[in-house]
PAZA-688686 format. One line per 8 residues: number of its first residue (from 1); their letters; for each residue x, y, z of C-alpha. Coordinates in nm, 2 decimals, padded with zeros to 4 digits. Layout:
<atoms>
NUM> A> X:Y:Z | ...
</atoms>
This chain:
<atoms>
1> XXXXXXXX> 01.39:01.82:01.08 | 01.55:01.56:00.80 | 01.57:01.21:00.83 | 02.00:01.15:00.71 | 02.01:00.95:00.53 | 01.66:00.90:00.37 | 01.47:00.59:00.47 | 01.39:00.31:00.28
9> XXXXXXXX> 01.04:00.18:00.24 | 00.90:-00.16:00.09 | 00.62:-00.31:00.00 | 00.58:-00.76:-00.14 | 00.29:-00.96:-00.11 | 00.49:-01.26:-00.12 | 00.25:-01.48:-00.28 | 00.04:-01.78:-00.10
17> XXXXXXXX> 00.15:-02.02:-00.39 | 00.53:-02.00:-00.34 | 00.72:-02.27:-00.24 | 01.11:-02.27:-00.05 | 01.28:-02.22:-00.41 | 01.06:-01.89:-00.45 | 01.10:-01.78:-00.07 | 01.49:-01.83:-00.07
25> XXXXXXXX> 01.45:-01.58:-00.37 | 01.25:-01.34:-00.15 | 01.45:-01.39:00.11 | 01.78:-01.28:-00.07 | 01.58:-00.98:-00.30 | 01.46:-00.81:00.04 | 01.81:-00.84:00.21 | 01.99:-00.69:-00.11
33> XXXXXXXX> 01.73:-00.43:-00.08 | 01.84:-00.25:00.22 | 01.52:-00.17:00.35 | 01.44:00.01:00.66 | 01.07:-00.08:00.66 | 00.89:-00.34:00.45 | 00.53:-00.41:00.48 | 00.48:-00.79:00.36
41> XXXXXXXX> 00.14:-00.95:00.21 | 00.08:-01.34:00.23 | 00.26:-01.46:00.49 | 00.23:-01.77:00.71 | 00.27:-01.67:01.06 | 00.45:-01.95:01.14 | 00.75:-01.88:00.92 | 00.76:-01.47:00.95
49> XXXXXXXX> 01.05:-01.51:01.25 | 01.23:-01.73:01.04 | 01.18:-01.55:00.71 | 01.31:-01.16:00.87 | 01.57:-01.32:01.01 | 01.69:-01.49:00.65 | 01.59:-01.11:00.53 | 01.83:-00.93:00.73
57> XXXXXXXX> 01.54:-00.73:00.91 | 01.62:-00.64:01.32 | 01.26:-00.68:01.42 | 00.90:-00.75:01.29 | 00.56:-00.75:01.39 | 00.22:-00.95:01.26 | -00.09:-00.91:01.26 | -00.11:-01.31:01.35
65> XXXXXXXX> 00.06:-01.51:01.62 | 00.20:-01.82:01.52 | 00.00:-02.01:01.73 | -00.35:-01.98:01.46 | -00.46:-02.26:01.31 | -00.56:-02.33:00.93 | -00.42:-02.15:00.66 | -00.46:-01.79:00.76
73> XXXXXXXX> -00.28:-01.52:00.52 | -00.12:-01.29:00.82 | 00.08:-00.92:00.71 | 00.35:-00.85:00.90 | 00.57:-00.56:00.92 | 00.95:-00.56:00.97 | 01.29:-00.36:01.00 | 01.65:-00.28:01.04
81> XXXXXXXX> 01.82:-00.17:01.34 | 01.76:00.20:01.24 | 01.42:00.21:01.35 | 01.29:00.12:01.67 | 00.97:-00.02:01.66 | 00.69:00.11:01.96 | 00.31:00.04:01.96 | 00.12:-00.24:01.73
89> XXXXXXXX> -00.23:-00.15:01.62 | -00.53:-00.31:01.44 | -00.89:-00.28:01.41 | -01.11:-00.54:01.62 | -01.34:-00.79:01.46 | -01.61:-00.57:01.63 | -01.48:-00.25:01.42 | -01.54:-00.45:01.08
97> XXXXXXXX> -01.91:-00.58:01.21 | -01.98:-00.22:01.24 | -02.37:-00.15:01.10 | -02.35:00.04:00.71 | -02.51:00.07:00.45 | -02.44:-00.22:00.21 | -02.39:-00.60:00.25 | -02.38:-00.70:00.59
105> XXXXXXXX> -02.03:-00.85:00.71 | -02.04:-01.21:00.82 | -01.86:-01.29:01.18 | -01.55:-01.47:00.94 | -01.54:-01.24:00.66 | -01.47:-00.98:00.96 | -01.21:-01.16:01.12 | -01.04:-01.19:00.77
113> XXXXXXXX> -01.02:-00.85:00.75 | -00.87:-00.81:01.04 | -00.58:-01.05:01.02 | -00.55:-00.87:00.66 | -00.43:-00.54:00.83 | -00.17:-00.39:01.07 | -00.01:-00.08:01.20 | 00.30:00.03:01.39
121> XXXXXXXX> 00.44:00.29:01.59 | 00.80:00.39:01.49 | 01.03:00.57:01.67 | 01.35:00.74:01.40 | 01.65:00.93:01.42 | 01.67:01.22:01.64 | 01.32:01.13:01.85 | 01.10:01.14:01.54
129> XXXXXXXX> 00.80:00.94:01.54 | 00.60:00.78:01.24 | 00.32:00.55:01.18 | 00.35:00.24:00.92 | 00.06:00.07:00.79 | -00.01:-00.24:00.57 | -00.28:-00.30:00.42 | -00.42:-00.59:00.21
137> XXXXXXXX> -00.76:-00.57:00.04 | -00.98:-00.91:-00.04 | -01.11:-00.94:-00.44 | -01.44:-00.88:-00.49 | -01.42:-01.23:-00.67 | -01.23:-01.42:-00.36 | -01.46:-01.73:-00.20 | -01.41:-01.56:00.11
145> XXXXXXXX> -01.36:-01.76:00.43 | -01.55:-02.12:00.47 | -01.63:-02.02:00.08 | -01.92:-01.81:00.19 | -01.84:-01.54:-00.08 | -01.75:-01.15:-00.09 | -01.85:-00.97:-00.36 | -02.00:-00.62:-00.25
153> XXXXXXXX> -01.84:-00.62:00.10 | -01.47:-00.57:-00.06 | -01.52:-00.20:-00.01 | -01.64:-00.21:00.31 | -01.24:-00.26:00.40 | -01.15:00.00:00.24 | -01.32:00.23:00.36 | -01.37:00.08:00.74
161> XXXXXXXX> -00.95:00.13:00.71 | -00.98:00.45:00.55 | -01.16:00.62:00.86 | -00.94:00.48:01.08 | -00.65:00.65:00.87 | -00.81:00.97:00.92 | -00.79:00.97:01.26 | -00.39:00.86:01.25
169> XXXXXXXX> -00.16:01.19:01.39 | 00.14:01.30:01.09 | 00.30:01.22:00.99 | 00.22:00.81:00.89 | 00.30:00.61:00.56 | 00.12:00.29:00.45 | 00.17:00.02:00.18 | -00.13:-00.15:00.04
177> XXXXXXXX> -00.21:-00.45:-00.22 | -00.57:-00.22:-00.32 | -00.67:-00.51:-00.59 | -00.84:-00.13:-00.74 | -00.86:00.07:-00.92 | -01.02:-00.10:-01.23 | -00.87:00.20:-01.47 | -00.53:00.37:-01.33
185> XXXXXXXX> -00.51:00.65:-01.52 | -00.26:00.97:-01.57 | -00.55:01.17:-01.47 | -00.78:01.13:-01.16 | -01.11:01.20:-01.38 | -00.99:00.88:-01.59 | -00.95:00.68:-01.30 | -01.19:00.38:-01.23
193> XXXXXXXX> -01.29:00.17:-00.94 | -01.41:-00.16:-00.95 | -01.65:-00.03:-00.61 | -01.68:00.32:-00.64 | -01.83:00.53:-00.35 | -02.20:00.56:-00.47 | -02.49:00.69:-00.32 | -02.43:00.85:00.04
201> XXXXXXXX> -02.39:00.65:00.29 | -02.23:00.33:00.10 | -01.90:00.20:00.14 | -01.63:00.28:-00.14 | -01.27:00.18:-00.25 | -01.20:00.53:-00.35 | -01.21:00.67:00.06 | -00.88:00.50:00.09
209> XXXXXXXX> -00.71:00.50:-00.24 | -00.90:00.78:-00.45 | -00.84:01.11:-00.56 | -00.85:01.43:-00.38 | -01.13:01.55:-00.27 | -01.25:01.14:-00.20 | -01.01:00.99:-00.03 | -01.12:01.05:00.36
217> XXXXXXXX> -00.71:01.08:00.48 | -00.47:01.30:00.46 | -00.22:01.04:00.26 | -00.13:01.09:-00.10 | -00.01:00.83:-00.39 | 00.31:00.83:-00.38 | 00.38:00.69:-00.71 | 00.22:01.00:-00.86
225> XXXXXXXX> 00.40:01.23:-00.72 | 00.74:01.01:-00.82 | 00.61:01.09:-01.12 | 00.60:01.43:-01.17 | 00.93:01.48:-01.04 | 01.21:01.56:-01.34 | 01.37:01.26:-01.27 | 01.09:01.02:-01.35
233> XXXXXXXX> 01.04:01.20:-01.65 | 01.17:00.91:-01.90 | 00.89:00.68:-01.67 | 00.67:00.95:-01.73 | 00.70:00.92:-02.15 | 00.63:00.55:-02.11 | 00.31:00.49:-01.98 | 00.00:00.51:-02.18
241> XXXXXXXX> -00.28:00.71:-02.16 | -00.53:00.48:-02.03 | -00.27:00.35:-01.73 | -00.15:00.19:-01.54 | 00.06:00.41:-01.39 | 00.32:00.06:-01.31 | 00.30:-00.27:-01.35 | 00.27:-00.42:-01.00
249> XXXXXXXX> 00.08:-00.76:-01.08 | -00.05:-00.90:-01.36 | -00.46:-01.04:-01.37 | -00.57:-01.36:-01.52 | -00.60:-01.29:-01.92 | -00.28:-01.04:-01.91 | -00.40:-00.75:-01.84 | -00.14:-00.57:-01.60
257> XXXXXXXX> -00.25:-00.34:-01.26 | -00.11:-00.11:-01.02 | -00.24:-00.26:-00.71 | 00.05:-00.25:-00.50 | 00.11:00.08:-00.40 | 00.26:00.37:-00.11 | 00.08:00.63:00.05 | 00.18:00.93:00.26
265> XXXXXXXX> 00.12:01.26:00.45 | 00.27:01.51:00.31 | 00.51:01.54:00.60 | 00.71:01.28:00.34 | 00.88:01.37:00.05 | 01.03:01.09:-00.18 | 01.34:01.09:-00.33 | 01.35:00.77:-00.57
273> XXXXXXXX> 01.10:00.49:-00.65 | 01.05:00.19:-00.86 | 00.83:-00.13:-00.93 | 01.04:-00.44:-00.96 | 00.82:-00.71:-01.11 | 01.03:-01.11:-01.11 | 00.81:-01.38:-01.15 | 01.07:-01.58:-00.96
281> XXXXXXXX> 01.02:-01.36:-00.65 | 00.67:-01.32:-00.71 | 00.39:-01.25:-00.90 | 00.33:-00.89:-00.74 | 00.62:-00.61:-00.81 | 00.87:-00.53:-00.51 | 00.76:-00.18:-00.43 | 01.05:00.05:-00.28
289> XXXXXXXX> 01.08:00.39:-00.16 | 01.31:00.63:-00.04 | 01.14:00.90:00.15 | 01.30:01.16:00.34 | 01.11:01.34:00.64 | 01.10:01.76:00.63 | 01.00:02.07:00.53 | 00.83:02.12:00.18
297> XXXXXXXX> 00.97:02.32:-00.05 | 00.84:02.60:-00.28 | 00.83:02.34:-00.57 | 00.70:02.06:-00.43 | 00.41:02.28:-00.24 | 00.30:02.39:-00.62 | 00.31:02.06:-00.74 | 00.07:01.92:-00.49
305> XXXXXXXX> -00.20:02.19:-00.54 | -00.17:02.13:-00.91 | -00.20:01.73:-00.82 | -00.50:01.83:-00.59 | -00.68:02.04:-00.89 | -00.61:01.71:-01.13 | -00.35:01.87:-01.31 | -00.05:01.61:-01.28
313> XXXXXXXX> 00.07:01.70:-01.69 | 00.13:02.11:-01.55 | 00.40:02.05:-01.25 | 00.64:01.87:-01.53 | 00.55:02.13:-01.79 | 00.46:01.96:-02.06 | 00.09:01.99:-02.21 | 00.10:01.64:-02.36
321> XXXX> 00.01:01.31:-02.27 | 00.29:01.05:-02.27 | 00.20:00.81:-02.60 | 00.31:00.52:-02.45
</atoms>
């Protein structure tokens, strides 16, 4: 069965430093969007009824009440009046204490992760279900709650998330702000993390976001496959060889990333995509998606088991890298 018309899918981490100028701006950019869903990064729980309403979105759900104190940074998830929304779901603060093998996770650190996450059950067109997820990783470089640091527990989240993804029922979709990989590369082989799963046993980034064969979930990037579709061939010819793939955000020094990005079972197939990078919406890329829900066809089937063998230059028929 097909979702008609296709459904639209978004992704902004709206940026903790924006003031009303900048969130009038977001306000208007997501309601020109025409989004069905939107996952949203940053937000004050305080101001998330106000800020869907101003949006244009039906409903919305957070992974904070507004009753918290401090200055928590909650992620809520929203839409229109074509999806209904059913079940909310997150991890505990118990699931991110959870005993493995690397740094231990402090009490706060844990409940930072949690309000850093959320899922929800959607109900579509025709009956269909799905599953939405947004997903917000901490920098390895971040002070951390009360400043107490977290360095080599950043992967820990993604990969505490990552086998609680696995055990999601298709067909899901989920939009994270990774802050990985290091290197996004064309190919997976030239792909870098900034945690990589080591030795057994240790937490990696890669068990959420990493290539076949790694990642613990049945999701795949998106983006990649967008990309070796015919009509994101001109995209294609663009990017260099060493990545990245898009330019979602752009690090201190200059360097530009592809943190933001879309993952999905391969119940999904997408039909357009794009990065929309304003500075005076924010300093991440809007991330869109239009994704319609059936049966694979004979093209797309061969493309993913070339993208599962690594091959992503062979399903567009070229034999080149794009020059940049």
């Amino acid at each position: 069965m097909v979702i008609s018309p296709p459904l639209r899918f978004g992704l902004l981490n709206l940026w903790c430093f924006g003031g009303p100028r900048r969130r009038a701006q977001q306000e208007a950019v997501l309601a020109a969007a025409g989004l069905d869903v939107v996952c949203l990064l940053e937000v004050d729980p305080k101001d998330i009824e106000r800020f869907a309403d101003a949006s244009g979105f039906s409903w919305w759900r957070c992974s904070l009440g507004a009753d918290v104190s401090g200055k928590p940074l909650a992620v809520p998830i929203g839409g229109s009046a074509r999806v209904t929304p059913q079940a909310t779901l997150q991890l505990s603060v118990d699931d991110f204490l959870d005993v493995h093998d690397g740094p231990p996770i402090y009490p706060e650190l844990a409940r930072w992760y949690r309000e850093r996450h959320l899922a929800v059950d959607l109900s579509l067109a025709d009956g269909i279900e799905i599953r939405v997820g947004a997903f917000h990783a901490t920098p390895a470089t971040s002070l951390g709650p009360a400043r107490m640091g977290v360095g080599g527990r950043k992967p820990w989240f993604h990969t505490r998330i990552a086998d609680w993804v696995a055990t999601w029922r298709s067909p899901y979709l989920f939009g994270i702000d990774a802050n990985t990989p290091k290197v996004d590369a064309l190919a997976w082989a030239q792909t870098e993390f900034f945690w990589p799963s080591g030795r057994a046993g240790t937490p990696g980034e890669a068990f959420l976001v990493g290539p076949p064969g790694t990642v613990r979930h049945r999701a795949h990037d998106l983006w990649r496959e967008w990309l070796m579709s015919h009509a994101a061939v001109g995209i294609l010819a663009q990017i260099p060889p060493e990545g990245p793939l898009a330019r979602s955000h752009r690090l201190v020094g200059g360097r530009w990333c592809r943190y933001g990005q879309v993952w999905a079972t391969d119940d999904f197939h997408v039909l357009e995509m794009g990065y929309d990078y304003d500075l005076s919406c924010s300093d991440h890329a809007l991330v869109t998606a239009s994704v319609k829900l059936g049966t694979d066809d004979a093209r797309q089937s061969i493309a993913r088991k070339r993208r599962a063998n690594g091959d992503t230059r062979a399903s567009l028929g070229t034999d080149r890298l794009p020059s940049g």
